[in-house]
C-alpha positions, -999 to 999 in steps of 0.1 A, spaced: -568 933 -173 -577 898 -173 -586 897 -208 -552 916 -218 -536 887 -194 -553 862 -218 -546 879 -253 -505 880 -244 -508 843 -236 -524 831 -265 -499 854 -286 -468 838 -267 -485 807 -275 -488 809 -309 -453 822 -316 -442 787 -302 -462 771 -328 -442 792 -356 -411 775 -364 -422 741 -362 -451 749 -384 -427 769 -406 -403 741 -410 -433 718 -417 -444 740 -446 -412 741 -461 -407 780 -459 -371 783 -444 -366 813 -461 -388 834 -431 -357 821 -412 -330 842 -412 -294 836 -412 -286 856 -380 -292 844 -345 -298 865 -311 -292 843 -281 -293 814 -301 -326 813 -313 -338 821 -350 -345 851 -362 -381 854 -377 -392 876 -405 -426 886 -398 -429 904 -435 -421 867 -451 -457 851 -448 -466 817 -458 -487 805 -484 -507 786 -459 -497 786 -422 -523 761 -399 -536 772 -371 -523 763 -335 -544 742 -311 -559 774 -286 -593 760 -270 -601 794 -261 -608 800 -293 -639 792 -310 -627 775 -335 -610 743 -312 -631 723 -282 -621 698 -258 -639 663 -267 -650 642 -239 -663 672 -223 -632 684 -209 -625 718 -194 -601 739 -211 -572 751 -190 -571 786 -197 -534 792 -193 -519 768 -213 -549 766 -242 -552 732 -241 -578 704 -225 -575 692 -192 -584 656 -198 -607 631 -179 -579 597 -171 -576 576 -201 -576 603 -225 -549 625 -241 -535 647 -269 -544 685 -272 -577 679 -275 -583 650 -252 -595 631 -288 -571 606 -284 -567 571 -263 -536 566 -238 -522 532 -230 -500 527 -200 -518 525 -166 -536 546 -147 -505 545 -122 -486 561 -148 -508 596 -144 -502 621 -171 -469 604 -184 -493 579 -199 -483 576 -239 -510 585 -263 -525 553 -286 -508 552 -319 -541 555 -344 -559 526 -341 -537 500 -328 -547 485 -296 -528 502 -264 -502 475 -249 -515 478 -213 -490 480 -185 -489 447 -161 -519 447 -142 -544 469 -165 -566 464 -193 -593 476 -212 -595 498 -248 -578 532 -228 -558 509 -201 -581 520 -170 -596 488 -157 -572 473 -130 -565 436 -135 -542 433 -97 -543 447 -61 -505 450 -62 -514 478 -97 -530 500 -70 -506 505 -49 -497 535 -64 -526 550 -52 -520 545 -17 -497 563 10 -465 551 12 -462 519 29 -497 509 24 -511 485 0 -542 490 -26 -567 471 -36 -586 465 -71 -624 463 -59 -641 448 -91 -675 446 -71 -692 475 -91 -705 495 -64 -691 530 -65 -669 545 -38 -645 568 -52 -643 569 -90 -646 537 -109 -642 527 -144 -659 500 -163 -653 487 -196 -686 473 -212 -689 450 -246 -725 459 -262 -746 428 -265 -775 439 -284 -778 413 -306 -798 433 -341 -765 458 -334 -737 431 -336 -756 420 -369 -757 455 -384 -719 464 -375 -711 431 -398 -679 417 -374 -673 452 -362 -670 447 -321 -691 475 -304 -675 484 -270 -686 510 -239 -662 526 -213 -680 543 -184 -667 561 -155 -684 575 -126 -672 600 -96 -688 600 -68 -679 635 -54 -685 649 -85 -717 630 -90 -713 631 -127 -703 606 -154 -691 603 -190 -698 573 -211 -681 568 -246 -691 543 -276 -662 526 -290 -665 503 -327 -631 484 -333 -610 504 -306 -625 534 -324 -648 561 -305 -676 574 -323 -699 597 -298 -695 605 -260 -716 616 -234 -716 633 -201 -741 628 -175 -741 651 -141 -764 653 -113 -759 617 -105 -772 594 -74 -752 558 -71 -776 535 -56 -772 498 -45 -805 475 -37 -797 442 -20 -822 416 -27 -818 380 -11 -793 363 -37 -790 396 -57 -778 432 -56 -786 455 -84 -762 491 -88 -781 518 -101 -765 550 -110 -791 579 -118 -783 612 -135 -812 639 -138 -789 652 -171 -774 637 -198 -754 650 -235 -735 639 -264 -718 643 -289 -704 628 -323 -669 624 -333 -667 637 -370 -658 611 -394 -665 585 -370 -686 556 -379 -720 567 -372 -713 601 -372 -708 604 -408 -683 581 -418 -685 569 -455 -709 544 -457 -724 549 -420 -756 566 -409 -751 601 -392 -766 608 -355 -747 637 -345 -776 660 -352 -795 633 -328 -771 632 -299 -769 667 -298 -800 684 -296 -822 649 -289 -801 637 -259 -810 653 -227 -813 631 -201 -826 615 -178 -795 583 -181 -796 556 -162 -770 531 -157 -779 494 -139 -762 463 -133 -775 430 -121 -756 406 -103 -782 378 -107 -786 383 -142 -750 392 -154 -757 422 -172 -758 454 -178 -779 486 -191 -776 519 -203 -810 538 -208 -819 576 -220 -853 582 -230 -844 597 -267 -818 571 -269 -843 544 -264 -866 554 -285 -839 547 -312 -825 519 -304 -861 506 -299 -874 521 -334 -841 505 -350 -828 477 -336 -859 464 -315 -844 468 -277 -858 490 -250 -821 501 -244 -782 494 -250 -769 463 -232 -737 452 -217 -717 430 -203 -694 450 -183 -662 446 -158 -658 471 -131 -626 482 -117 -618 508 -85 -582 509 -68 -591 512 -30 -573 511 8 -590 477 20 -605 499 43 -628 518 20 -643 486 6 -678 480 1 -695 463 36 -663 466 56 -665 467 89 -636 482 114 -634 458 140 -651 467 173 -626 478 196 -627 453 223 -604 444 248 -597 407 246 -597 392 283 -581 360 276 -548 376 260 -546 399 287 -553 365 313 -530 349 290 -503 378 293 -506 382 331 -496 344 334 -474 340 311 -456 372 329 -459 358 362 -444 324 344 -416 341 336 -406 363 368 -414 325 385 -389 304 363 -365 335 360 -371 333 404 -361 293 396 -331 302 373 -320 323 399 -318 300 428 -303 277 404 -277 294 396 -266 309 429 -264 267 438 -242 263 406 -220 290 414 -219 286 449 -183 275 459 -181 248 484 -146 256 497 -151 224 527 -142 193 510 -118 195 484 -104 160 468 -68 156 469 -46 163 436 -29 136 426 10 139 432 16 146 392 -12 171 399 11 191 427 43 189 410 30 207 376 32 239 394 69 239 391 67 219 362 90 235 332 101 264 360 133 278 355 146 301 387 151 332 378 181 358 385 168 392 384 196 419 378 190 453 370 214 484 357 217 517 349 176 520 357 163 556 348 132 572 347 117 610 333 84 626 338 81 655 324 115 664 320 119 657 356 141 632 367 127 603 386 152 578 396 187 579 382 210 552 381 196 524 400 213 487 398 210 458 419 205 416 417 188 391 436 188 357 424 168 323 431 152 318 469 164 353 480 141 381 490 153 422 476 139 449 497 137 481 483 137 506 512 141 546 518 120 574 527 87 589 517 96 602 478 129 581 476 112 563 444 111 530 460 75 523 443 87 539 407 117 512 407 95 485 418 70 494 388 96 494 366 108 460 375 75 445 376 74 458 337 44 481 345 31 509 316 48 544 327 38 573 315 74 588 312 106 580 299 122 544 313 157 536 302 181 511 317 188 475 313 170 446 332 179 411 325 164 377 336 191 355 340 213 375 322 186 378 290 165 407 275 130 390 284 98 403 260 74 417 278 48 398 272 71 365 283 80 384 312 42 398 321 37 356 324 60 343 351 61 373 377 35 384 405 27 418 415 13 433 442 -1 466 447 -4 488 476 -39 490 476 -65 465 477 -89 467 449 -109 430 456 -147 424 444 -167 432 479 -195 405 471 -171 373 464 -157 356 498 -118 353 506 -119 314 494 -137 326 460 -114 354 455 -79 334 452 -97 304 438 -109 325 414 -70 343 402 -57 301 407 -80 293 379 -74 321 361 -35 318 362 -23 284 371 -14 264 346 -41 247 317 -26 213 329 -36 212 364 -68 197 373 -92 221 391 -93 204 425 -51 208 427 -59 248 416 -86 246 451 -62 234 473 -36 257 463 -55 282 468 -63 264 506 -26 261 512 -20 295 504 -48 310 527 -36 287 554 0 298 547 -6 339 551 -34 331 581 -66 338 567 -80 300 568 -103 311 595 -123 337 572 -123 319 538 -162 324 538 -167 358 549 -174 385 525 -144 408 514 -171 439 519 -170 478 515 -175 506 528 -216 501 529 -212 463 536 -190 457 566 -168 429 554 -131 415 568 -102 441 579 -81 460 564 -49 436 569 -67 410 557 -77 426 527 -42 431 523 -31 394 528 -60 384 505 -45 401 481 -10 387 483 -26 353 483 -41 360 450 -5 366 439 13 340 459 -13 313 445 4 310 411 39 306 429 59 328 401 92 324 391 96 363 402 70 381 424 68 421 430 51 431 459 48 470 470 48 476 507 30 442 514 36 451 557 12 480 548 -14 481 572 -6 453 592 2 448 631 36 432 642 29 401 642 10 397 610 36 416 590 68 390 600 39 361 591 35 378 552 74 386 550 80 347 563 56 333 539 77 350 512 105 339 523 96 303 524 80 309 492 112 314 478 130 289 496 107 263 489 99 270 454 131 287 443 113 317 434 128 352 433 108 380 455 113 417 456 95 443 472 91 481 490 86 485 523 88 514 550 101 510 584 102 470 590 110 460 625 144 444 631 131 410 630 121 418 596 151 432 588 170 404 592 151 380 568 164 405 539 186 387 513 195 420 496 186 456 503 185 488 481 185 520 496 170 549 477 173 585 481 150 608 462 155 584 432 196 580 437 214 550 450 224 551 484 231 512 483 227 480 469 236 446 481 233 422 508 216 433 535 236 415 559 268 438 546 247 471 545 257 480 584 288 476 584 293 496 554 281 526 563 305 520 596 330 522 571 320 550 560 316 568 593 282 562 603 274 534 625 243 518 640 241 531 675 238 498 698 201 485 704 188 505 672 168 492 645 193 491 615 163 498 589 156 527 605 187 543 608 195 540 573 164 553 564 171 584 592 203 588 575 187 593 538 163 618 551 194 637 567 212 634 539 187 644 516 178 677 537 142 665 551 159 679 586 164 710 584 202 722 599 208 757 612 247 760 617 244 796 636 227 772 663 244 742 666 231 734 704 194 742 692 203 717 660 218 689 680 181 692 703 161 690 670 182 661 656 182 641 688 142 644 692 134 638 659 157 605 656 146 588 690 111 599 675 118 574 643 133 548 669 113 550 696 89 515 692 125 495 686 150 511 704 160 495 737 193 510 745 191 517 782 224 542 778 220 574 789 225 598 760 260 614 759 268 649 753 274 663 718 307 673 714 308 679 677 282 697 653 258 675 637 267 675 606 294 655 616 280 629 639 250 608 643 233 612 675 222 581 698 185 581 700 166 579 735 163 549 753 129 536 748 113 505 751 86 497 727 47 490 733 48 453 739 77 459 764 103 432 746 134 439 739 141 448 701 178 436 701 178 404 714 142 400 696 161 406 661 194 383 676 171 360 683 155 355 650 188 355 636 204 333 652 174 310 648 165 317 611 177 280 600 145 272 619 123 289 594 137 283 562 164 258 546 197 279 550 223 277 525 255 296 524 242 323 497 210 336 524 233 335 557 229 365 579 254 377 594 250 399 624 264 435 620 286 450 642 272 474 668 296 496 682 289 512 717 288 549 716 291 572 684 317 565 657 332 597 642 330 601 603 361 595 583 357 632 569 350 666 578 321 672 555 284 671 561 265 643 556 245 651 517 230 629 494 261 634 467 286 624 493 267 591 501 258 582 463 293 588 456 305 571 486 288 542 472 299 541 433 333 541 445 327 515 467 341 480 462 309 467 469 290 488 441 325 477 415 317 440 423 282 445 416 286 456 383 313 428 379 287 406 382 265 421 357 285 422 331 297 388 337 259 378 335 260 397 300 289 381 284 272 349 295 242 358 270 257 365 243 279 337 248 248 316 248 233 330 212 232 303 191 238 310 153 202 315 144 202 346 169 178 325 192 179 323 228 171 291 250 172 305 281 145 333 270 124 305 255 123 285 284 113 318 305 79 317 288 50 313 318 28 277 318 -3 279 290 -33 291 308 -68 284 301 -86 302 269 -111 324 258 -138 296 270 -123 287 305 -117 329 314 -156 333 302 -167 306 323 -153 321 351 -159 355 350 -192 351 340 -197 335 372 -180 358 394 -199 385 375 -236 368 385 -223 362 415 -215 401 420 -248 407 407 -268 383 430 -251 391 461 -257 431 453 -291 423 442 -308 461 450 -305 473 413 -315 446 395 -348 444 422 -353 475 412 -356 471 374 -377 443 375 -401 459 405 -403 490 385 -409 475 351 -437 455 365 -453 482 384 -450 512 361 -467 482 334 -494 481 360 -501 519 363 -495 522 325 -519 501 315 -544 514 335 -541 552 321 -545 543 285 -568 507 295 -583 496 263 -574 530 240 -599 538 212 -597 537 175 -595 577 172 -570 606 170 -573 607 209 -559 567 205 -537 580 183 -520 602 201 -524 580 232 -504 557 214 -475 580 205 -480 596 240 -472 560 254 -444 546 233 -424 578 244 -427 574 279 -416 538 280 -386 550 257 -376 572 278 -381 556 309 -358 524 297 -332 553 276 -323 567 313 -327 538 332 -297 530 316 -276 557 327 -271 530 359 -245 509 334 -220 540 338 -218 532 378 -223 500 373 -186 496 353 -173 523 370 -171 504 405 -151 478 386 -127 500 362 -97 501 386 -100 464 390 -105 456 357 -71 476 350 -48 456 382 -63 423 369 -53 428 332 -20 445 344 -13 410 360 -24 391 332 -50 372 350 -71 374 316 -78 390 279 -97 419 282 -123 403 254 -130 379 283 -138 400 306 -162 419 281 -184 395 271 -191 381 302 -199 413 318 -224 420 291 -238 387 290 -241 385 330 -246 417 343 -263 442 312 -281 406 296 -300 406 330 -308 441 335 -316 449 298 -335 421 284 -361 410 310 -375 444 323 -386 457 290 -405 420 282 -420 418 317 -436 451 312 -444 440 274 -462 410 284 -484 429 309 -488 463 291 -497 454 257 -527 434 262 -543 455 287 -540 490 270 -556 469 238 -525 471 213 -534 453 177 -522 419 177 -521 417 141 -493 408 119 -469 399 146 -472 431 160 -467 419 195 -438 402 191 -424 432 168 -430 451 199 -413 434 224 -382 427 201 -378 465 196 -382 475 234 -355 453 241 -331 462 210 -338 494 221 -329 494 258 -300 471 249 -285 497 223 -290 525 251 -270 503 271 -241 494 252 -242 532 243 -235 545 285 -214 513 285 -186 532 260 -193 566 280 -191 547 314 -155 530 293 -142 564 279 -147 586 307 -132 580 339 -152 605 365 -184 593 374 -203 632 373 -187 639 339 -200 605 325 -235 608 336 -239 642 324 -224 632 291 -252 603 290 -277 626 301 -270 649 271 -266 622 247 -304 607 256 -318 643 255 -302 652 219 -312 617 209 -349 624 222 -352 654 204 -346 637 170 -372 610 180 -398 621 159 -426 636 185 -411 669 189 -400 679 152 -417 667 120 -389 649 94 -406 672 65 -407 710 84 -368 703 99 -339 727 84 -323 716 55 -289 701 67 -304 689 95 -326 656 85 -300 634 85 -297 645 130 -329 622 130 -306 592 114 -284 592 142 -308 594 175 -316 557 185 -352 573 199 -356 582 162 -352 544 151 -371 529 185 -399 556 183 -409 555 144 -412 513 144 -431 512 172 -457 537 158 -454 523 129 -458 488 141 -493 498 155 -506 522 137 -501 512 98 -530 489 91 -555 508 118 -583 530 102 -588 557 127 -623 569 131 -630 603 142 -666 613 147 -676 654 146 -703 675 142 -726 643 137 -705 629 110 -679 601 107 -645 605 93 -625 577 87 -591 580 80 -561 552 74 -537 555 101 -508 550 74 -520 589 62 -516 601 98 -482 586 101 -467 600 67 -486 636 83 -461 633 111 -427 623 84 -425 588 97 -425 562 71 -452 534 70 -425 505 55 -397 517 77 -406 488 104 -379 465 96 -352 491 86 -361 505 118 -350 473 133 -316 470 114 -308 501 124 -313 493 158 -293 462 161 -267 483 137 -258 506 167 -259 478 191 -236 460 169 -213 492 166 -217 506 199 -209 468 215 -176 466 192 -166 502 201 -167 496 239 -147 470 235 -121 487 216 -119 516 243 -115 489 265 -87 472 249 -70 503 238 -76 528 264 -82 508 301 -45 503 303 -26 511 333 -5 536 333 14 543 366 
């Protein structure tokens, strides 16, 4: 069979050789006309009058020169390097890098050698950079020209016999000789100008190398040697020439022995038959040469190279430990330092100048705040319908009615804040359309809630939103005492230096909190401050102190202030400039406060004597709106319920010592008189709120548009004007038919004419203009700040960050002493990769703590930006710089600086510091990568399981658990987008590239370049530095990103 297999090759192979030999010869006409599948037809029957022969070395009649093997599938010579054609006859030219795309010589012209070759057949390397070719990728070569065989080597020889340069009359005689070492054989081949006359193969060969003193003599030794002539060839029967092919064949048979001297710079080539010749003819004992000798090898592989001893070096790793312990000491210093820097000494404060003070109402103009037509839709659900109202300069609005009336919706509104449903409706600012963003700059608000940093103290809170938000011009000492005047102003001098706390650290109350947080507002005095349910959570007494700071607030400053709030005492009540009364988002009423009794009396309903007149309008809503239930088959039962569940509302204000009459009508026709009660602190609610009526001119400057007047309390109960029940539609319509709603909206459409009467031609507005806020302090001030209330935070909450550093010092400890001083093998090998995957992982989900660590921050993040206290690219930068800077950067070079030495990591190339920059590029990526998760998702679970997955998909791209070559097609470019990939290849890389493992079995030692083992596990040896970029590339994007879901999705929406 195997013969068959051969005869149908050789007969495919000839037919190949047809046409071309066909249309050589000139007989076309065995060529027919026709084609079939677009190849020629042949006529066998057509023969040629002479048809040569196809090169076939299987056949007898062809051989392979050089001694090559013939390949017996394709009938040609597989040649030895440097030679080519079919029958290997012929020189190539190129380079040896070049392999078998190597041109063949054109006849006898010298080859034009590639850069960094030479020699007759272009085989003798020139540069170390020309073997690089040879190497792994990643790895350089180098061209040993020491003549001392390792691999294969090549050496091109001129013959210097002296009687043979005479004979060959000019004619330049010439040797190449190569030599392989696992083969143990050679070939040698005589050259006369660039032309070969014989060759000759020698096998059984032993390469030997005596060193003596100065000297060292290479000796290669073959038991067999053989030649042959090249027909035609000078010497071998050329024209004119002797003939020794009948010699070389059947005379040459060996021993041969080739030997260089390094003393004597020179070269031999011996054979017994073959010196007898040259002896008998030309007088020598054998051929000499002057050779060069080229090899391309790893530096490794080089003659008398030694791999260094693996050693630990105890003065880096003494070196290492101090300079660690220098650098937790100074960063110890720093510390301290900066806690002194930052630490705000709120005792002494020098006094602003009096230009200083007066810049805060610099360029203020007062501002009327008038609202109509106010709407609002969630969901198809309306909200609040049809709100309007106006409070103007040095008044107070309260916004007041029951749980769900939409008192907190309007105030939102007002105050400009993001909703997430539809808003329609007109608010003005003295009578203008104000842009947001103008707007946004000269009001205050204040939430319900208090979200304040729990590590800063009361004094560094407010000083720290006066800095933020006072004007650019002011000098920072007039921005401190502000902030003093205001603390001392709402009560809370006494505790400036406490901590605000939390729930773990015990800090100041819960009212204080509260006034802290109106202080941060009040600082900035603004021309129109919102505050929502600023009594909440206070006693008495500390609730009439916030509502009188307001007050004088807006006496003093001519500010406007509005504001919810739910069930004020009577004392309270009767510092209101203006009221509106909501009722599940309808008007109920909206005007002075002062007018707001006796309107309802109008109406039928009046204030029972001794009763708080807040509450019983509020008590009149939640009637109206059907939060008490009525059951008409039981009137008696009704009138019980009603009765009880209205002295229940009154009971801490009432004082009415009246004994309760009977009901003569059904309650939905009268209001019922409460029970008599006297509240907790046993004073008397209606001369209390008399009182601070009648003395009001003692807390503020009165003026004729802010006085009270008392209501008129009627003894007894007041029938209604009308038969019908008391609903919400009767009292909103009550109420827009009202004169006092008609003059209302008198006045706001007066205030409208007014602005478009003051439009100038251009379409310009002055008024708006001058509505813009004072210029606050840039990009540069806002850092400064923040980034010291952010170190301060960090400082004062100083658990995690002790906890990085402790456990990046220890876990260096206990790391370096597992792999202490690993060896130069595949164990060290995979030591090494074992290593650099556990600190990768350890900093990869160490960094999961940067999704808490924002997310105790997010809500105040989105109240601060909602009041404008700073850009949100401010606030960014300085919480990477001062609180992910800290916990990223250090750790991983504190364990760097004790780990590397002591586990005996090359030093070589920079390595070191290669090392430590991609640990911390590495951890700082992770970081900014749980910093977007901890941005884009708001629940804390959700956020670390996303991270979690994220650092477990990344790991399984890193490199250790699939090889890049074996992975599914489609797939490879996963490993492009796992950071572990990036962090996990450099480092091995980094280390391993230049090493020469050494593994030692079975008695024998196996060297093998640790650039080979790295491409045997798909990473690549040059990828160090692309590694890198890649690294910083997703820091870089990862970085920008956060920021944009910061600035584009952490906006409050209410």
């Amino acid at each position: 069979m195997k013969s068959l297999g051969n005869f149908l090759s050789y007969s495919l192979f000839a037919l190949t050789c047809v046409q071309p030999v066909l249309a050589n010869s000139g007989h076309s006409g065995m060529v027919s006309d026709g084609l079939i599948n677009g190849l020629p037809v042949i006529d066998l029957d057509v023969k040629p009058d002479k048809c040569p022969p196809c090169f076939n070395c299987m056949l007898p009649a062809f051989s392979c020169k050089q001694f090559a093997k013939c390949n017996e599938f394709t009938g040609r010579c597989d040649c030895p390097p440097g030679f080519g054609g079919d029958d290997c006859a012929s020189p190539v030219c190129g380079g040896l890098n070049e392999g078998l795309n190597r041109p063949v010589r054109n006849g006898t012209e010298e080859c034009a050698c590639e850069d960094g070759w030479d020699g007759i057949n272009c085989n003798i390397c020139t540069e170390d950079s020309s073997c690089d070719a040879f190497m792994p990728e990643g790895l350089k070569g180098t061209c040993y020209r020491g003549g001392i065989l390792v691999e294969k080597n090549y050496q091109m020889c001129k013959v210097t016999n002296r009687k043979i340069l005479d004979i060959l009359n000019g004619k330049i005689p010439q040797v190449t000789f190569s030599c392989n070492a696992t083969s143990a054989d050679c070939n040698f081949q005589f050259w006369i100008d660039q032309s070969e006359s014989f060759y000759c193969g020698l096998d059984t060969c032993q390469f030997e190398t005596e060193f003596k003193g100065d000297t060292n003599i290479t000796r290669y030794s073959c038991e067999n040697a053989y030649c042959k002539c090249i027909p035609g060839r000078m010497l071998c029967g050329e024209a004119g020439s002797i003939d020794i092919s009948d010699f070389l064949t059947e005379t040459i048979r060996g021993p041969g022995d080739f030997q260089c001297d390094s003393k004597k710079g020179g070269c031999s080539f011996s054979e017994p038959s073959m010196n007898d010749l040259i002896k008998s003819v030309f007088g020598d004992p054998s051929i000499t040469l002057a050779c060069r000798s080229s090899e391309c090898l790893h530096y490794t592989q080089l003659p008398g190279y030694v791999p260094p001893s693996q050693s630990l070096n105890k003065r880096l790793v003494i070196a290492s430990l101090v300079g660690a312990l220098l650098i937790i000491a100074g960063g110890i210093a720093a510390y301290r330092l900066l806690i002194q820097i930052t630490q705000e000494k709120s005792g002494f404060i020098a006094l602003p100048t009096e230009d200083d003070s007066s810049k805060l109402m610099a360029g203020h103009l007062p501002a009327t705040l008038q609202f109509s037509d106010v709407s609002y839709n969630d969901n198809e659900k309306t909200i609040i319908s049809g709100v309007m109202g106006t409070v103007s300069p040095g008044e107070i609005m309260a916004i007041m009615g029951g749980s769900g009336a939409g008192k907190t919706t309007l105030l939102d509104i007002l105050a400009a804040k993001t909703k997430r449903g539809v808003v329609s409706g007109r608010i003005t600012v003295n009578g203008h359309e104000v842009p947001k963003k103008d707007y946004k700059r000269v009001i205050g608000f204040v939430d319900q809630d208090d979200y304040l940093m729990p590590t800063l103290t009361v004094y560094e809170t407010i000083v720290t939103s006066a800095l933020l938000r006072l004007p650019k011009s002011m000098s920072t000492d007039a921005k401190k005492l502000r902030a003093i005047e205001t603390m001392s102003e709402l009560g809370i001098l006494g505790i400036k230096d406490q901590l605000i706390g939390n729930e773990e650290n015990r800090g100041i109350s819960g009212g204080e909190k509260r006034r802290v947080a109106i202080a941060c507002e009040l600082v900035t005095s603004p021309s129109i401050l919102f505050l929502d349910e600023p009594t909440s959570g206070l006693d008495a007494y500390n609730a009439f102190n916030v509502v009188e700071s307001l007050i004088k607030l807006a006496r003093n400053y001519n500010r406007t202030v509005v504001f919810t709030i739910h069930q004020p005492r009577s004392n309270i009540v009767s510092l209101f400039d203006k009221l509106v009364l909501l009722a599940k988002g309808r008007l109920v009423y909206s005007g002075k406060q002062s007018e707001a009794a006796q309107f309802f009396s109008e109406l039928g309903y009046d204030c029972p004597p001794g009763f708080n007149v807040a509450d019983f309008l509020i008590d009149l809503t939640m009637l109206a709106t059907g939060s008490v239930p009525l059951d008409d088959n039981d009137d008696e039962n009704v009138e019980d319920r009603f009765d009880g569940w209205l002295g229940t509302r009154s009971a801490r204000n009432s004082v009415s010592t009246e004994p309760v009459p009977s009901a003569a009508n059904p309650p939905d026709e009268n209001l019922h008189s409460p029970i008599p009660r006297t509240d907790s602190l046993g004073i008397d609610s209606t001369s209390e709120w008399r009182h601070y009526a009648s003395h009001r001119d003692e807390i503020i400057a009165p003026t004729p548009a802010t006085q009270l007047s008392k209501p008129s309390i009627p003894s007894g109960f007041a029938t209604a004007t009308s038969n019908r029940p008391i609903t919400l539609e009767s009292l909103v319509e009550s109420y827009e038919s009202s004169a006092l709603a008609g003059s209302l909206r008198n006045e706001i459409e007066s205030s409208r004419s007014s602005e478009e009467e003051s439009v100038d031609g251009n379409g310009s507005n002055h008024s708006s203009i001058s509505l813009k806020g004072h210029s606050r302090i840039g990009f540069v001030g806002q850092f400064k700040i923040l980034s010291v209330r952010t170190f301060k935070n960090l400082y004062r909450d100083p658990m995690l960050l002790l906890t990085h550093y402790i456990i990046a010092t220890m876990l260096a400890m206990f790391c370096g002493f597992l792999y202490y001083n690993v060896a130069n093998d595949i164990s060290g090998f995979q030591n090494r990769l074992g290593l650099f995957f556990f600190l990768l992982a350890l900093f990869g989900f160490s960094t999961l703590t940067t999704l808490n660590l924002f997310a105790d921050e997010r809500i105040i993040f989105l109240r601060e930006r909602s009041n404008d206290y700073y850009r949100p690219i401010s606030y960014y930068v300085a919480k990477v710089m001062f609180d992910i800077v800290p916990l990223r950067v250090f750790p991983p070079i504190i364990l760097g600086l004790i780990l590397y030495p002591l586990v005996g990591l090359t030093f070589d190339d920079g390595a070191f510091w290669k090392f430590l920059v991609i640990l911390t590029l590495f951890n700082l990526t992770a970081a900014a990568i749980c910093l977007l998760i901890g941005i884009l998702i708001k629940n804390s679970g959700v956020a670390n399981l996303v991270g979690s997955l994220f650092m477990l998909f990344s790991l399984l791209f890193a490199g250790l658990f699939l090889n890049h070559d074996s992975m599914p097609a489609g797939t490879v470019y996963l490993q492009y987008l796992s950071i572990f990939h990036y962090a996990y290849e450099a480092l091995a890389v980094n280390e391993v590239r230049y090493l020469t493992l050494t593994e030692r079995k079975f008695g024998l030692s196996i060297e093998v370049p640790g650039a080979t083992i790295l491409s045997t596990f798909g990473f690549d040896s040059g990828a160090v530095l692309f590694d890198i970029m890649g690294l910083f590339g997703f820091f870089i994007t990862f970085l920008v990103a956060g920021y944009v879901a910061m600035h584009f999705i952490l906006v409050e929406k209410r």
